[in-house]
C-alpha positions in Angstrom: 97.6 131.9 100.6 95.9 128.5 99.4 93.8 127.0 101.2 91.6 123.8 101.1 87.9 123.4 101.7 84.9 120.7 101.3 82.9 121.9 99.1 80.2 119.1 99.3 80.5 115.5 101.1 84.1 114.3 100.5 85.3 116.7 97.6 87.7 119.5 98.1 88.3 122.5 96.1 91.5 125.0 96.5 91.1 128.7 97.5 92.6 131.8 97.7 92.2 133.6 101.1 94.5 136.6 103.1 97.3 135.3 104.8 96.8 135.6 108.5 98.6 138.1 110.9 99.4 137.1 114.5 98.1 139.9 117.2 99.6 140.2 120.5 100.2 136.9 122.3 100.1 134.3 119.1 102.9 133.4 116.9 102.4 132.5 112.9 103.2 129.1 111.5 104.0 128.1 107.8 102.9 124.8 107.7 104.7 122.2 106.3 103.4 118.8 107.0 99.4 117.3 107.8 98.5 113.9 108.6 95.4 112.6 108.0 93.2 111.7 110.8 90.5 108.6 111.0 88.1 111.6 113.1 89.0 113.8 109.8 87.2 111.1 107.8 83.8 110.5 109.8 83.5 114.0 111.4 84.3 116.3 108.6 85.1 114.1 104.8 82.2 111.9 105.1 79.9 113.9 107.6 77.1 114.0 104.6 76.0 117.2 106.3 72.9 118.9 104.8 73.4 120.9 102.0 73.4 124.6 103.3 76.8 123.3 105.5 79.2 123.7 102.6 81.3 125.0 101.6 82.9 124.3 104.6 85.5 127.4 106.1 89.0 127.0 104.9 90.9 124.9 106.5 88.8 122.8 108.2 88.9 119.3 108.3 92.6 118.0 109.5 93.7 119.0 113.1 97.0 116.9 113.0 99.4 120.1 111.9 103.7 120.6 112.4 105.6 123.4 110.8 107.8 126.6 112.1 107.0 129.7 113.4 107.6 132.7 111.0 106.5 135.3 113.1 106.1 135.6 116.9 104.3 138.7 119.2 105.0 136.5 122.3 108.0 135.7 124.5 106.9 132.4 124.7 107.5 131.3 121.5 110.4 131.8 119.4 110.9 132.3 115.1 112.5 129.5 113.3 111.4 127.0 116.0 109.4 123.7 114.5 106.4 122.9 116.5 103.3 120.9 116.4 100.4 122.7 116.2 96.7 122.1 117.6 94.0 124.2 116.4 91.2 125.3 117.8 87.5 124.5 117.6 86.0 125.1 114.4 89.7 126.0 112.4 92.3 123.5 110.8 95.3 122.9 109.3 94.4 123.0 105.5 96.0 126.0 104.6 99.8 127.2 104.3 99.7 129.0 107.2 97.9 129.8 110.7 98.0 131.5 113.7 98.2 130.4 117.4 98.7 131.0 120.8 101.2 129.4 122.8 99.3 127.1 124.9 98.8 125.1 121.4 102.6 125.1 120.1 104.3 122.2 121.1 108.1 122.8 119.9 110.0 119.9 118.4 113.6 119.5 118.1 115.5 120.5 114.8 116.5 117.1 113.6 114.2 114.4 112.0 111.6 115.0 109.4 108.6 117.2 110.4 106.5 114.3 108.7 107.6 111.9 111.3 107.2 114.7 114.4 103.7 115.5 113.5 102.8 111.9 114.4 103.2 112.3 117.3 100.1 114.3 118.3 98.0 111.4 117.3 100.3 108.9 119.3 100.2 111.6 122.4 96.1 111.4 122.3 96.8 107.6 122.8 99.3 107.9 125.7 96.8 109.7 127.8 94.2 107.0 126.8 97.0 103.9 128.2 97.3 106.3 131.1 94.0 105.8 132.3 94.4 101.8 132.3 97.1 101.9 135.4 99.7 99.3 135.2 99.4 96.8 132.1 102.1 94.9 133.0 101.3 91.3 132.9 97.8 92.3 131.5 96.4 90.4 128.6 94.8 93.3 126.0 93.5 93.7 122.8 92.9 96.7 120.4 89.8 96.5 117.8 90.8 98.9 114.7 94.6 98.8 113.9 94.9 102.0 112.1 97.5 105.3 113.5 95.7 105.2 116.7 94.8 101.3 117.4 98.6 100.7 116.7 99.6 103.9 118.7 98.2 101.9 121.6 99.7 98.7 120.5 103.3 100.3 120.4 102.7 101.6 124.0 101.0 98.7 125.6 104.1 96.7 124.4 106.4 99.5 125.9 104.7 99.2 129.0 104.8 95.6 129.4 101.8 94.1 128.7 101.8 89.8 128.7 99.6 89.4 125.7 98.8 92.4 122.9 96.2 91.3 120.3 95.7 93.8 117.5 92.3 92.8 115.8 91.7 94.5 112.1 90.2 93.3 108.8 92.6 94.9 106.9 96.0 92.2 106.5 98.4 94.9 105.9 97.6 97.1 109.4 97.9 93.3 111.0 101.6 93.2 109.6 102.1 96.6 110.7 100.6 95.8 114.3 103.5 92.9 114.9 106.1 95.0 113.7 105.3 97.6 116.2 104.8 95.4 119.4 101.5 92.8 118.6 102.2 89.6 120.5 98.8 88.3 117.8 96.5 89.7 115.5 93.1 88.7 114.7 91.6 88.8 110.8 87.7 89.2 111.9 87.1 88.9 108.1 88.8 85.8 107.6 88.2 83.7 111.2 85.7 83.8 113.8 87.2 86.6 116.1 85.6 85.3 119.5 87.0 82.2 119.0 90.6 82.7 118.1 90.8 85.6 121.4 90.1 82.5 123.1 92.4 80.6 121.9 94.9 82.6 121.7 94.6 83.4 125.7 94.0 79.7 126.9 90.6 80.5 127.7 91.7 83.0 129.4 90.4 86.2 128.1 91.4 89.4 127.6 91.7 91.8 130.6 91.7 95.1 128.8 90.2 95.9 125.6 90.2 99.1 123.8 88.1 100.6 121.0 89.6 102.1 118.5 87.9 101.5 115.7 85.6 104.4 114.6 82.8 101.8 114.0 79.6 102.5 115.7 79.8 98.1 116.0 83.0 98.1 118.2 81.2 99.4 121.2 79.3 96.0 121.4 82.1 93.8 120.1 84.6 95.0 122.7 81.9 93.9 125.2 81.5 90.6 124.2 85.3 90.3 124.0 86.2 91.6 127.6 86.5 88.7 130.1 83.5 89.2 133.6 85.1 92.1 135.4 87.3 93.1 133.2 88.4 96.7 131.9 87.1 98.4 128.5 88.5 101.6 127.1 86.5 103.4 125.0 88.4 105.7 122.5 86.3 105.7 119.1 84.5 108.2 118.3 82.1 107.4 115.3 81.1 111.1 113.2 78.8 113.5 113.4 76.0 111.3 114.8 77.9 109.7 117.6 75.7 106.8 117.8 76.6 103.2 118.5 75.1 100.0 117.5 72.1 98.3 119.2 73.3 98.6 123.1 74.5 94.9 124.1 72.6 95.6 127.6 72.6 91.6 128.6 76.6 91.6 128.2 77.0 95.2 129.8 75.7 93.7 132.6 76.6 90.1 132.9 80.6 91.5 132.3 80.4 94.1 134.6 83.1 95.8 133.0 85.0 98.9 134.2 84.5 101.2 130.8 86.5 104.0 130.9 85.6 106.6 127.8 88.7 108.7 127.2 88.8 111.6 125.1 91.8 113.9 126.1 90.9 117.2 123.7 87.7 117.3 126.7 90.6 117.5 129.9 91.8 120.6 130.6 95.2 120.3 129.7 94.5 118.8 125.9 98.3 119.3 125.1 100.3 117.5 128.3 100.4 114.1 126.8 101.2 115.3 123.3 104.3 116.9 124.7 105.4 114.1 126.5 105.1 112.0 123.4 107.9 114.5 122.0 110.0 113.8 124.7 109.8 110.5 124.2 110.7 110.7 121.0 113.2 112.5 121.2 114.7 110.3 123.6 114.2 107.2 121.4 111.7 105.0 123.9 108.9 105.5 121.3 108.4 106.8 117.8 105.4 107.3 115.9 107.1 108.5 112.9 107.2 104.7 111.8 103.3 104.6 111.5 103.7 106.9 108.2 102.9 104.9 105.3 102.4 107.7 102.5 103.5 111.0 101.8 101.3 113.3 99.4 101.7 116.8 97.8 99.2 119.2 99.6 98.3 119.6 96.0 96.8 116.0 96.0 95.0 116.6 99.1 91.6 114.8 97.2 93.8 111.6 96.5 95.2 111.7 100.1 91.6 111.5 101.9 90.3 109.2 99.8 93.2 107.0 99.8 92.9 107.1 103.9 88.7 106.6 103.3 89.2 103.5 101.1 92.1 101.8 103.0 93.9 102.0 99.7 97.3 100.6 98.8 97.8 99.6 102.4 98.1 103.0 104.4 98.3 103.4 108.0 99.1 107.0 107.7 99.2 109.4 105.4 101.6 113.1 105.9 101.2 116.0 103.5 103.7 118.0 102.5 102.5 121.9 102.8 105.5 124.4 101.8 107.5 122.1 100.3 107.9 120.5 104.0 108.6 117.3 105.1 111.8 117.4 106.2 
């Protein structure tokens, strides 16, 4: 089967490697649709590892993965049923197919495109984030980085009932995005002074809960300044391979005395619950995350994909790749 690989810092090559076969307990997926991850981009694309570190495996470097199972050696699991798929530590989704236990297939119901269904593990990563803020109802909030996950949490802070929902990006076309999807505001940082327009925007005011989601090592420090005195800051960025913030903002930490609540749900033990509830919820119509895909791309063009996602390019949000001729 083909595979993709990083063969040095963002640049992929195409390989051959053996199909694999399912042992007792796992099931085998044909993939059929990918979706580009920020954490793809600064943990794995543009990780600028040392040289002996590539080429990468095979496969490595996209964890957001649908398609339907082909083979099964477990009852749990049954052929021809679509499911999301969540790999584990140190595999991927770059290739046509994989195996994988059941605890990591999330089925998802026949109709819809498997494009739009894979969203939702990324969207499901974010529920379990919102979780953790207890009831936003009217909460003032506001989410620094507006790409799939910063509007993920603006779609679901909205839902929930939030007063005020302030999506905060330098990029105009994820600000559009952000008021089609729930935003009450948005912020242009590149264009006005951001401190000032939160606070006018809130009356003076404030914002109540702010959230990171920006994969920028500064948005540790700006959500702190943002944050009104005893407010509530959730922490979902992670920034690559060094995990390093900017200079600590210790003055603000501790004049704002902020609850900061880091929230990383692939570290709980049950890394697939909120994902599976963001199916259901799709499937019932409150939410759906298939409306933050902006591109689709042949797994053929995976090199155009990533660095379309990298550069912000021609105003993408997300991008799905079709694997198998899927999409569908």
């Amino acid at each position: 089967m083909k595979a993709a690989r990083l063969v040095a810092p963002a640049t992929f090559d195409f390989v051959d490697i053996d199909e694999p076969v399912p042992t007792d307990g796992q099931a085998k997926i044909k993939i059929e649709a990918l979706s580009v991850c920020g954490s793809d981009i600064h943990g794995t694309f543009h990780a600028n590892l040392p040289e002996e570190s590539y080429p990468m495996g095979p496969s490595i470097g996209c964890h957001e993965i649908a398609g339907t199972v082909v083979e099964s050696k477990t009852d749990a699991i049954k052929e021809g049923q679509r499911a999301i798929v969540l790999p584990t530590r140190g595999s991927g989704g770059l290739a046509e197919y994989m195996v994988q236990t059941p605890d990591r297939v999330l089925p998802v119901p026949d109709w819809g495109p498997i494009d739009e269904w894979v969203m939702c593990q990324h969207t499901g990563t974010v529920l379990y984030s919102v979780k953790q803020m207890g009831n936003v109802a009217g909460k003032r909030v506001a989410v620094l980085g507006q790409g799939g996950i910063g509007l993920s949490f603006t779609m679901l802070l909205e839902k929930q009932g939030a007063l005020q929902v302030i999506g905060i990006d330098p990029i105009e076309a994820r600000l559009e995005k952000a008021l089609e999807v729930g935003a009450t505001n948005t912020v242009n940082p590149s264009r006005d002074d951001m401190y000032e327009a939160i606070d006018e925007l809130t009356g003076g005011e404030g914002i109540d809960i702010v959230v990171d989601a920006t994969g920028d090592p500064e948005g540790f420090g700006q959500c702190l300044k943002i944050v009104k005195r005893w407010g509530m800051f959730v922490s979902f960025s992670l920034t690559g391979q060094g995990g390093k913030i900017a200079a600590f903002p210790h003055q603000e930490f501790m004049f704002k005395a902020a609850t900061i609540i880091p929230t990383q749900v692939a570290a709980t033990g049950q890394p697939t619950k909120d994902i599976r509830e963001t199916i259901a919820l799709k499937e019932r119509g409150w939410i759906d995350p298939g409306v933050l895909k902006s591109h689709n791309v042949d797994f053929n063009d995976i090199q155009m994909a990533y660095d379309m996602y990298a550069s912000h390019d021609d105003g993408v949000i997300k991008v799905a790749l079709s694997v198998n001729g899927g999409g569908k």
